[in-house]
C-alpha positions in Angstrom: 20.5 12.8 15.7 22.2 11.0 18.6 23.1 7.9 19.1 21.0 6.9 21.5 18.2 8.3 20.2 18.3 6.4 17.2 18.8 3.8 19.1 15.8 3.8 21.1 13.2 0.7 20.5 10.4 2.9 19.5 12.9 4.8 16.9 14.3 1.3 15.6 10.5 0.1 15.1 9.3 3.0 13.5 12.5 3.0 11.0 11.5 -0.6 10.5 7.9 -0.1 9.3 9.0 2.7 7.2 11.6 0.9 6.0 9.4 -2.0 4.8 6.9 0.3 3.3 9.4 1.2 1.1 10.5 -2.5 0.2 7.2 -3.6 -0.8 6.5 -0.6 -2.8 4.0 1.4 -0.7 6.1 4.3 -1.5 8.0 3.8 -4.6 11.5 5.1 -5.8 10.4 8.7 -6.4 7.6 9.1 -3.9 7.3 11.7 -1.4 6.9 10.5 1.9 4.2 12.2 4.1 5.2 14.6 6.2 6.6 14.4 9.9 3.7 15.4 11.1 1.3 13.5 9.5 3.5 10.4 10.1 3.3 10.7 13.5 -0.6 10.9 13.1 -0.6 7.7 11.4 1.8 6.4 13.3 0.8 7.3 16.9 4.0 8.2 18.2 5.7 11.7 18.1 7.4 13.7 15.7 10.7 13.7 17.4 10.8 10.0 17.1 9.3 10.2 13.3 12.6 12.3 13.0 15.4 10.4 14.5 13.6 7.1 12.3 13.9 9.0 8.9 17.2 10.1 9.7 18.1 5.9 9.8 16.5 5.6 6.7 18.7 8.8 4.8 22.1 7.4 6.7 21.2 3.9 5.1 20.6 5.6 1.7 17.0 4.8 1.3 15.4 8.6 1.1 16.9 11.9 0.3 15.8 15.1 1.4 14.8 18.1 -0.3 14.5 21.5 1.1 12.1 24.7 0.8 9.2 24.6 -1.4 8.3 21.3 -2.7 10.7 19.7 -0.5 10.5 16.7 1.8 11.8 13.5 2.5 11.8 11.4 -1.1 12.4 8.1 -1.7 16.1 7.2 -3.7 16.2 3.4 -3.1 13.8 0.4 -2.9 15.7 -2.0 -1.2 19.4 -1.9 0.4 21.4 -3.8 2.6 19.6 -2.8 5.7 16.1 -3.9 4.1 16.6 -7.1 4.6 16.8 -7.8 8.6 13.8 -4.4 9.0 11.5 -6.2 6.5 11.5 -9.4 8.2 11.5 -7.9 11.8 8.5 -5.8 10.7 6.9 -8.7 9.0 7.7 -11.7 10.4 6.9 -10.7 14.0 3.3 -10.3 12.6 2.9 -12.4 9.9 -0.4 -14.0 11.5 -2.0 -10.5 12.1 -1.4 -9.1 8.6 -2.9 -12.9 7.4 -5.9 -12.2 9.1 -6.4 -8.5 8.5 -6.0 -9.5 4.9 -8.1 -11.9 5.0 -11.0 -9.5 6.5 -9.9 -6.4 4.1 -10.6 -9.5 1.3 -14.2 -9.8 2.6 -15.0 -6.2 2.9 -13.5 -5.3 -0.6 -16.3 -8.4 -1.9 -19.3 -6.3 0.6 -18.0 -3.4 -0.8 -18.2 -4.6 -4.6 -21.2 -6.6 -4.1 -23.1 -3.3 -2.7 -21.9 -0.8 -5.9 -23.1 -3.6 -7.9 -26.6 -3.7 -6.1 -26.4 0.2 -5.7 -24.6 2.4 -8.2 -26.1 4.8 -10.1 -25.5 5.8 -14.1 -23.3 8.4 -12.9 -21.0 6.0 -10.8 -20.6 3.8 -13.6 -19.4 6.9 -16.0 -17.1 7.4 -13.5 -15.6 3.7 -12.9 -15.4 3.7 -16.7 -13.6 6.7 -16.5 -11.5 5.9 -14.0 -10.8 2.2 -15.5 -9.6 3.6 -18.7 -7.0 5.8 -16.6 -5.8 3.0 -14.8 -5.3 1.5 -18.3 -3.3 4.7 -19.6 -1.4 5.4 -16.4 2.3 4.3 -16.8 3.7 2.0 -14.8 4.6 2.3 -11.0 3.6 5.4 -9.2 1.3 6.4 -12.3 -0.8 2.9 -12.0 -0.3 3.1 -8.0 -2.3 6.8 -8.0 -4.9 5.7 -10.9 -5.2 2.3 -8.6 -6.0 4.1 -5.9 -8.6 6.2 -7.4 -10.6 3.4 -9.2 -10.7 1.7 -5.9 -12.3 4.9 -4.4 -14.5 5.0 -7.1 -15.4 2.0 -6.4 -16.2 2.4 -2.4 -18.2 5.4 -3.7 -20.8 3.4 -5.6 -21.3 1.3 -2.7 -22.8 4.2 -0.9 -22.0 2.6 2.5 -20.0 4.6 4.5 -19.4 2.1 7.0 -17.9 -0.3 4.9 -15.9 2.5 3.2 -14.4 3.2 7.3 -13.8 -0.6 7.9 -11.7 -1.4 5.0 -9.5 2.5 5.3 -9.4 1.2 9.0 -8.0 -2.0 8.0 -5.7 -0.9 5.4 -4.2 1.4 8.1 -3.7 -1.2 10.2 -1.1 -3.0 7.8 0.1 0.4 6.0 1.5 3.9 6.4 0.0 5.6 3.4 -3.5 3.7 2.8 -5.3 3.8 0.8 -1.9 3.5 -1.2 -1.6 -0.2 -2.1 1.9 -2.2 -1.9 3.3 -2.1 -5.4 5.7 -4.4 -5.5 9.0 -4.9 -6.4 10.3 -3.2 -10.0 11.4 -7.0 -11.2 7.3 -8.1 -10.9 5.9 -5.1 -11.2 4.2 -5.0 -15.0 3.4 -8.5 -14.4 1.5 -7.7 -11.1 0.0 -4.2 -13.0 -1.1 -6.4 -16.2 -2.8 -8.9 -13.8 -4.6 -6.0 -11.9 -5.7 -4.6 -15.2 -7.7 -7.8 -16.2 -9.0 -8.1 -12.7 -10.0 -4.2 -12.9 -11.7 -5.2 -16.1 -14.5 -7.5 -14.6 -14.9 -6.1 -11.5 -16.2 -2.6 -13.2 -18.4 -4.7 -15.9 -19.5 -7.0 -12.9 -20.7 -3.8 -11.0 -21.8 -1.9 -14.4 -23.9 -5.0 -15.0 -25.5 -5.8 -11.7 -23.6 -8.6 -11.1 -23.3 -8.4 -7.3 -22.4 -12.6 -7.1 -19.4 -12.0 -9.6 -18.6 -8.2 -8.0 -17.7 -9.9 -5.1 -15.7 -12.9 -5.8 -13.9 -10.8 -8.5 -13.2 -7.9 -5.8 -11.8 -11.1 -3.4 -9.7 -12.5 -5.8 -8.0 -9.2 -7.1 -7.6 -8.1 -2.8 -5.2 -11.4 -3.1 -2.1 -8.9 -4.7 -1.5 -7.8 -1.5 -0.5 -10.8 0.1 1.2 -12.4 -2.8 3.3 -9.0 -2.8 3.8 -9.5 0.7 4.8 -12.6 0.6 7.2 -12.1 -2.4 9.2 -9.2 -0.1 9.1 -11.5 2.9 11.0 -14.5 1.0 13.3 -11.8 -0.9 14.6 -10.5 2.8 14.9 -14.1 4.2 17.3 -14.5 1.1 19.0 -11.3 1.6 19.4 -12.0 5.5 20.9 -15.4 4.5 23.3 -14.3 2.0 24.7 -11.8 4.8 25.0 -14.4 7.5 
């Protein structure tokens, strides 16, 4: 990768993002990061500039790369001294747009709730039981991220509304790369933030299981608030970081 390429302003914005969906645990320590090509899907940009940004991220030691079969670009670090200045360009700059797109993705996770409350079936609630008790079992990180993920889905599925199911994935891509893949956090909060989703997870399904579309939906809002307190906790920790290297 050349210089200037990598230092283009699309490159360097790209990198950013990336970078910060790494920090706030979208793609935690381990993960495989989707490939160029489906990057620059989500991304809307090409895959020569989806390579020159990973190529910033592996020079600032935040992936690795892993060739042949089973290979791809994989993430080795969470945070490191470049995290701080991309998290807070990516998230700073917006902060007001990823309030409000919060704040709607909080609404449509209540619709959503409210509706598989009013509509599921005996077979969606075999299935949100299932899926609760693998949430439950999963270990922590990446395990509870992917058994998150499914629940959620489940979730969305009882609803039976697929426009609902578009607006939030719609929304969620708005503010992500890998959505439906949820911000995780940082490791230092992270069984803290997984035990408070389990309790949450735990009403919602017996609000929905029960017909309780009133308590679906101010359970689903309340439990949508991880995101921004996740958020909010990597913003302050790169304000602190950029700071300290001042």
């Amino acid at each position: 990768m050349s210089q200037t390429t990598a230092a283009t302003p699309l490159v360097a914005q790209i990198s950013d993002r990336l970078i910060t969906a790494i920090a706030t645990g979208e793609f935690l320590p381990g993960s495989r990061l989707p490939a160029e090509r489906d990057l620059a899907v989500l991304l809307k940009v090409g895959r020569t500039s989806v390579r020159a940004a990973l190529a910033v991220l592996h020079d600032n030691g935040l992936i690795e790369t892993a060739r042949g079969r089973g290979g791809g670009s994989f993430v080795r670090e969470q945070w490191t001294a470049a995290s701080h200045a991309a998290v807070l360009r990516t998230l700073c700059g917006r902060w007001d747009d990823i309030e409000d797109r919060l704040e709607a993705m909080r609404r449509v996770h209540g619709s959503i709730a409210r509706a598989a409350a009013e509509r599921h079936d005996a077979q969606d609630a075999a299935v949100l039981a299932e899926r609760l008790a693998a949430y439950r079992d999963a270990p922590s990180g990446r395990g509870k991220q992917h058994a998150d993920a499914l629940l959620h889905q489940a979730i969305a599925d009882a609803a039976k509304n697929a426009t609902l199911k578009q607006m939030l994935r719609g929304l969620e891509s708005e503010i992500s790369i890998g959505a439906p893949t949820h911000v995780w956090g940082e490791p230092e909060t992270m069984r803290e933030q997984e035990e408070r989703a389990t309790g949450e997870h735990e009403l919602l399904v017996a609000a929905i299981v029960e017909g309780r579309a009133d308590a679906a939906d101010a359970v689903a809002r309340e439990h949508a608030r991880i995101d921004l307190v996740l958020l909010q906790a990597a913003k302050r920790r790169a304000e602190r970081g950029a700071a300290a290297a001042r």
